[in-house]
C-alpha positions as CSV (number, residue, x, y, z in Angstrom):
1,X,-8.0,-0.1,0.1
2,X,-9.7,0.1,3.6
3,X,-12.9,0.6,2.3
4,X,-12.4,-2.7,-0.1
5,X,-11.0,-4.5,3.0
6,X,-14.1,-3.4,5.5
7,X,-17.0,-4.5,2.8
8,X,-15.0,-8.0,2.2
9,X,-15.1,-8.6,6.2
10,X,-18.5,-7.7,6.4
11,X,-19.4,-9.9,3.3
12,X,-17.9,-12.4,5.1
13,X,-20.1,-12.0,8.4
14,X,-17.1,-10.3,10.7
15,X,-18.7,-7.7,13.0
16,X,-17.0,-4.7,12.6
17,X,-16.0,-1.6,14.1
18,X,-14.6,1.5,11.9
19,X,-12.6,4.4,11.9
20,X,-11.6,6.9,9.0
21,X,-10.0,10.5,9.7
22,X,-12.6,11.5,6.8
23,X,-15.7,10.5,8.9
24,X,-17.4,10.9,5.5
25,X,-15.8,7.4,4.0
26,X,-16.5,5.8,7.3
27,X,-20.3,6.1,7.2
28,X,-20.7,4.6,3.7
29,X,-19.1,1.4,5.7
30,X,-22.1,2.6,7.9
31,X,-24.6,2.3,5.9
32,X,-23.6,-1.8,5.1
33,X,-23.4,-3.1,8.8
34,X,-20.4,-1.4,10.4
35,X,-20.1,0.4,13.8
36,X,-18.7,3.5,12.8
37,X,-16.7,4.8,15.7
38,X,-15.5,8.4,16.6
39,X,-11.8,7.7,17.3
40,X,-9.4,4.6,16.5
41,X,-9.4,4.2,20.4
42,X,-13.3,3.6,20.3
43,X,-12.7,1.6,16.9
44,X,-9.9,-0.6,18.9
45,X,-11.9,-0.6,22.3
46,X,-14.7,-2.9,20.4
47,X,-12.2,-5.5,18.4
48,X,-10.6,-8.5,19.2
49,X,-8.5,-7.8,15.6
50,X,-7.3,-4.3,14.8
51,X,-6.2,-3.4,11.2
52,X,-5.1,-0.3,9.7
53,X,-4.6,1.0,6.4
54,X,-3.3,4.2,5.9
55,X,-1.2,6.7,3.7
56,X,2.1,6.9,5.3
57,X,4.5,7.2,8.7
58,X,2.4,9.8,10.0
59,X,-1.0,8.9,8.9
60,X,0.0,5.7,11.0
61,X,1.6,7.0,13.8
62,X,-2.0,9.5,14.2
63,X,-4.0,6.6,14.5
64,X,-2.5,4.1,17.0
65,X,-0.8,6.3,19.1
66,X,-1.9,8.9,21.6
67,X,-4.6,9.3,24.2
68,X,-7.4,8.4,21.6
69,X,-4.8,6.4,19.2
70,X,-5.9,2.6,18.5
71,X,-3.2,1.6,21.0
72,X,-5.3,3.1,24.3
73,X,-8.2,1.2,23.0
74,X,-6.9,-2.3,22.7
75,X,-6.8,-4.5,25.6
76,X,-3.9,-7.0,26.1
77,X,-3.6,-9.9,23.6
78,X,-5.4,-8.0,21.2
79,X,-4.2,-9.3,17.8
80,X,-3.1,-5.7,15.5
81,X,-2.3,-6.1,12.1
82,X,-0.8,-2.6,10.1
83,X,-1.1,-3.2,6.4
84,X,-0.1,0.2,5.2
85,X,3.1,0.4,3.1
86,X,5.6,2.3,5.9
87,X,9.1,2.4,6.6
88,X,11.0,-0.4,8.8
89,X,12.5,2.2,11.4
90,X,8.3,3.1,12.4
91,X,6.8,-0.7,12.3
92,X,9.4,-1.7,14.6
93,X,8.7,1.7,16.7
94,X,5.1,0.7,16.5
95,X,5.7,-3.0,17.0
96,X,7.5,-2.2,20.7
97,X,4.8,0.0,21.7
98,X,2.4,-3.0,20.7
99,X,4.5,-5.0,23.1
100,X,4.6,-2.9,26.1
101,X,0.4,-3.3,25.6
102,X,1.0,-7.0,25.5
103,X,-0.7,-7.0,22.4
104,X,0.6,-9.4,19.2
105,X,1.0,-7.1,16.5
106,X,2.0,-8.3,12.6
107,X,3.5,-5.6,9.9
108,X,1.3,-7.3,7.0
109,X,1.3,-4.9,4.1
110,X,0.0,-5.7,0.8
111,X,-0.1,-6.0,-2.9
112,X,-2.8,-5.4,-5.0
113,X,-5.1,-2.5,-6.2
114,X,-9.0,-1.3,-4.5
115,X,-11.0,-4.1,-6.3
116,X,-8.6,-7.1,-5.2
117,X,-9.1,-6.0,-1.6
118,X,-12.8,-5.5,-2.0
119,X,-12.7,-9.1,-3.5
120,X,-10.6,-11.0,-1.1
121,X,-7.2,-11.1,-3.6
122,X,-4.4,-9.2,-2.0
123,X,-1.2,-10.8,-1.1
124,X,-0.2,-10.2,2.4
125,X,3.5,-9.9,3.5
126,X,3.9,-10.6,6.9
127,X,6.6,-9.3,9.5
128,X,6.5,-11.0,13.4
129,X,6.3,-13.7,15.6
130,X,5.3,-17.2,13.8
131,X,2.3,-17.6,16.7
132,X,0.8,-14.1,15.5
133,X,1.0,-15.5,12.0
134,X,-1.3,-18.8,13.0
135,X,-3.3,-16.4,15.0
136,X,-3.7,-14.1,12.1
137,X,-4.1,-16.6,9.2
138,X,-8.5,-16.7,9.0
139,X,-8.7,-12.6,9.0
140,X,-5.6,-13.2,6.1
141,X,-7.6,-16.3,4.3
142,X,-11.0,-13.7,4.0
143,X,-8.9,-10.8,3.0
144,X,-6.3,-12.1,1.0
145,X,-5.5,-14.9,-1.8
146,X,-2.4,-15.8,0.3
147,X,-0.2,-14.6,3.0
148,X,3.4,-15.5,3.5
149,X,5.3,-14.9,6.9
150,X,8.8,-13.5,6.3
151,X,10.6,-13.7,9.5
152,X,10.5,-11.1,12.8
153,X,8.8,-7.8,12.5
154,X,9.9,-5.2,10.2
155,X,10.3,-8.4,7.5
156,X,7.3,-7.6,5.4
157,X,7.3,-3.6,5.6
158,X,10.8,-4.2,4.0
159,X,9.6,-6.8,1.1
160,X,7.1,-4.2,0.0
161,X,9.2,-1.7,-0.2
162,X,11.2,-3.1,-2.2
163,X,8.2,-4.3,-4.3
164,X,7.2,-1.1,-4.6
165,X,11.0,0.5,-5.7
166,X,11.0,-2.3,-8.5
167,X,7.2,-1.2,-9.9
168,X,8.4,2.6,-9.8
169,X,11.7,1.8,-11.4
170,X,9.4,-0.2,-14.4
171,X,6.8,2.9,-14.8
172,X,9.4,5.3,-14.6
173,X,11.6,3.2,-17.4
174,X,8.6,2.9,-19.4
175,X,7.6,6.3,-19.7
176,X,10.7,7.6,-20.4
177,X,11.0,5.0,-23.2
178,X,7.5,6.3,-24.8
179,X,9.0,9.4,-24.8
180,X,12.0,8.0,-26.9
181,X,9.2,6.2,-29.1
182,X,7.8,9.7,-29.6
183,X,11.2,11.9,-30.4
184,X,12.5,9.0,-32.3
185,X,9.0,9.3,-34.5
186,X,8.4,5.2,-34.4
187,X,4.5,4.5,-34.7
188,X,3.1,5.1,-31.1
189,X,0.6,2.3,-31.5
190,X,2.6,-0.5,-32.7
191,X,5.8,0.0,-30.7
192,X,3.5,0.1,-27.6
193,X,1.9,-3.4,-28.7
194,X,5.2,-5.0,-29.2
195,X,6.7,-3.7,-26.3
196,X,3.6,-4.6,-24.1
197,X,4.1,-8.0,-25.5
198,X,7.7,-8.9,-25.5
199,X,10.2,-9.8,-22.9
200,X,9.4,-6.7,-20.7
201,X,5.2,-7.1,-20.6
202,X,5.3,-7.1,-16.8
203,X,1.6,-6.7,-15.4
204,X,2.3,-3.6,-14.4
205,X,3.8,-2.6,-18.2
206,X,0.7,-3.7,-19.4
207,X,-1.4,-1.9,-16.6
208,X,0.6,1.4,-17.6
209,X,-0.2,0.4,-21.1
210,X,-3.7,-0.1,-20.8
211,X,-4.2,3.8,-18.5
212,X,-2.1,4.8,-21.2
213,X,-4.6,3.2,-24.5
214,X,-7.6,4.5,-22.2
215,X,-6.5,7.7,-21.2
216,X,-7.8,7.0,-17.9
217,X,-5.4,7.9,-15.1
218,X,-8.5,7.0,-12.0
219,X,-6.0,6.3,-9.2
220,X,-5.9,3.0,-8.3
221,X,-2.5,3.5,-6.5
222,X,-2.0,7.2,-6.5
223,X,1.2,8.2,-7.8
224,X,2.4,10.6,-4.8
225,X,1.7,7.1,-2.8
226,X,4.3,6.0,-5.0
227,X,7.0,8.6,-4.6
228,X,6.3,8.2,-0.9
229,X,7.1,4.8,-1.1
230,X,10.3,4.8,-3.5
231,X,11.3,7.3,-1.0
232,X,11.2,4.9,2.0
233,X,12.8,2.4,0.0
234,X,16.1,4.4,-0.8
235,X,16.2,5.5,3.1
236,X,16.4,1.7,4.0
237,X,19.0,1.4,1.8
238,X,21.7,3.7,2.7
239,X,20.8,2.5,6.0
240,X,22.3,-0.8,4.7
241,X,24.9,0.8,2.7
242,X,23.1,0.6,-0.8
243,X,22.9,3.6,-2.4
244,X,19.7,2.3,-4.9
245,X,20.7,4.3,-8.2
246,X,17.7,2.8,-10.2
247,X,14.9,4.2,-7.4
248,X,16.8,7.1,-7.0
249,X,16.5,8.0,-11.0
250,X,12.9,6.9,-10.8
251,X,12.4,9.3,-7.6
252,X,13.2,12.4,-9.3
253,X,10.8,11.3,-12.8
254,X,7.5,10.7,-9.6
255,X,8.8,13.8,-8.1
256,X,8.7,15.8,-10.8
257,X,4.9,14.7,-11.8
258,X,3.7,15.2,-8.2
259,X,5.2,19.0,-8.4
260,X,3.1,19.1,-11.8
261,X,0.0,18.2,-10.6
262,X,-0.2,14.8,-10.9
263,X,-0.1,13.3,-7.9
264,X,-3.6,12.3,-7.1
265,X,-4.0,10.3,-10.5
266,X,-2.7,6.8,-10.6
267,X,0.8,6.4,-10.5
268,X,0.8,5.3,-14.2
269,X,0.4,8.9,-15.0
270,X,3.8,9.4,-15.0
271,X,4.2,8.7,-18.8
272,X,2.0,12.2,-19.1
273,X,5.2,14.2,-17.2
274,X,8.3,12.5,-19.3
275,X,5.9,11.0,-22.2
276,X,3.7,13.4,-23.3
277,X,2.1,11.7,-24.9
């Protein structure tokens, strides 16, 4: 998704410093314009806009904080923008410590899959102040088809979450109902085209569907991103009170297929674990 992100901004004439723990990714941003710098601080150092896009808490927390974190690099007023799907507790964490740098900083994760960033399509959620959203909106416009500001920060690393819940909850639903298709011995390929036509053809139905037809599981989304992300989701509801049954079913069905192997292929290769098929 980074990758995608950094071409579109250098399509679009942005000069453009960047930073990958696999140095190896960096340099084929390298080789079409970008500075590629040795540590997020030396990334942030050169930027009037910093953005990350990373795995999780941690991946996060590795590359804005400490002595060469993103943080040290980027002088006050700096507007930072961290797109990665986390959990509310750390944005907010990260969002104080963006403060105490007087810098603006905007939780703006996204939805959308590698070739919709690369082409300017994702859909940004944004968390923070309503002047950091004005400030942000041209680096959103190039990135992004549209970006919607959801109230203070911590509001748009909540939305996703519960995007993503809602998408693992389908996939998970789905598979198990191939599996049903298959012990129940209905015809594979017609039940698949009326269910992937009917009431329930979501876009991401169809985009299991379609994995699923082509027996091609190349990770788009990579399911263990998914359980990661279901995961979050349940933590931030108990903190509310809400014990989320649904994501809770669906945890244990992406668990289950990253403990088998399957978590590096898209997360739509969770019908092979309860499918089979």
């Amino acid at each position: 998704m980074g990758g995608g992100m950094a071409t579109r901004l250098l399509g679009k004439g942005f000069s453009l410093s960047v930073y990958n723990r696999s140095r190896e990714r960096a340099e084929k941003v390298g080789k079409a314009g970008a500075f590629v710098a040795a540590s997020p601080r030396a990334a942030a150092t050169r930027a009037e806009i910093v953005i990350s896009m990373v795995a999780d808490d941690a991946a996060s927390r590795s590359v804005w904080l400490g002595e060469e974190g993103a943080l040290a690099g980027a002088e006050a007023g700096t507007l930072l923008l961290e797109s990665s799907t986390l959990s509310v507790d750390w944005v907010r964490e990260l969002a104080g410590a963006a403060a105490e740098k007087k810098c603006e900083f905007l939780d703006a994760p996204v939805t959308g899959t590698k070739p919709h960033a690369a082409t300017g399509e994702l859909f940004f959620m944004v968390g923070g102040s309503k002047e950091g959203f004005d400030r942000a909106r041209e680096i959103l416009s190039v990135l992004g088809r549209e970006a919607v500001h959801l109230g203070p920060n911590g509001s748009g690393a909540l939305l996703k979450l519960i995007n993503n819940f809602v998408c693992g909850v389908q996939a998970a639903s789905f598979a198990e109902a191939m599996s049903l298709v298959r012990l129940g011995g209905l015809d594979r390929e017609k039940s698949v085209s009326i269910l992937s036509n009917g009431a329930l053809a979501s876009p991401l139905i169809k985009r299991v569907v379609a994995a699923m037809s082509a027996d091609d599981f190349t990770p788009n989304f990579p399911l263990k991103l998914m359980a990661k992300d279901i995961s979050y989701a349940i933590k931030e509801g108990a903190k509310c009170g809400l014990p989320i049954q649904t994501a809770n079913s669906a945890l244990e069905i992406f668990k289950r297929a990253v403990d088998q192997g399957l978590g590096e292929q898209d997360f739509s290769a969770v019908v092979k674990l309860v499918g089979k098929n």
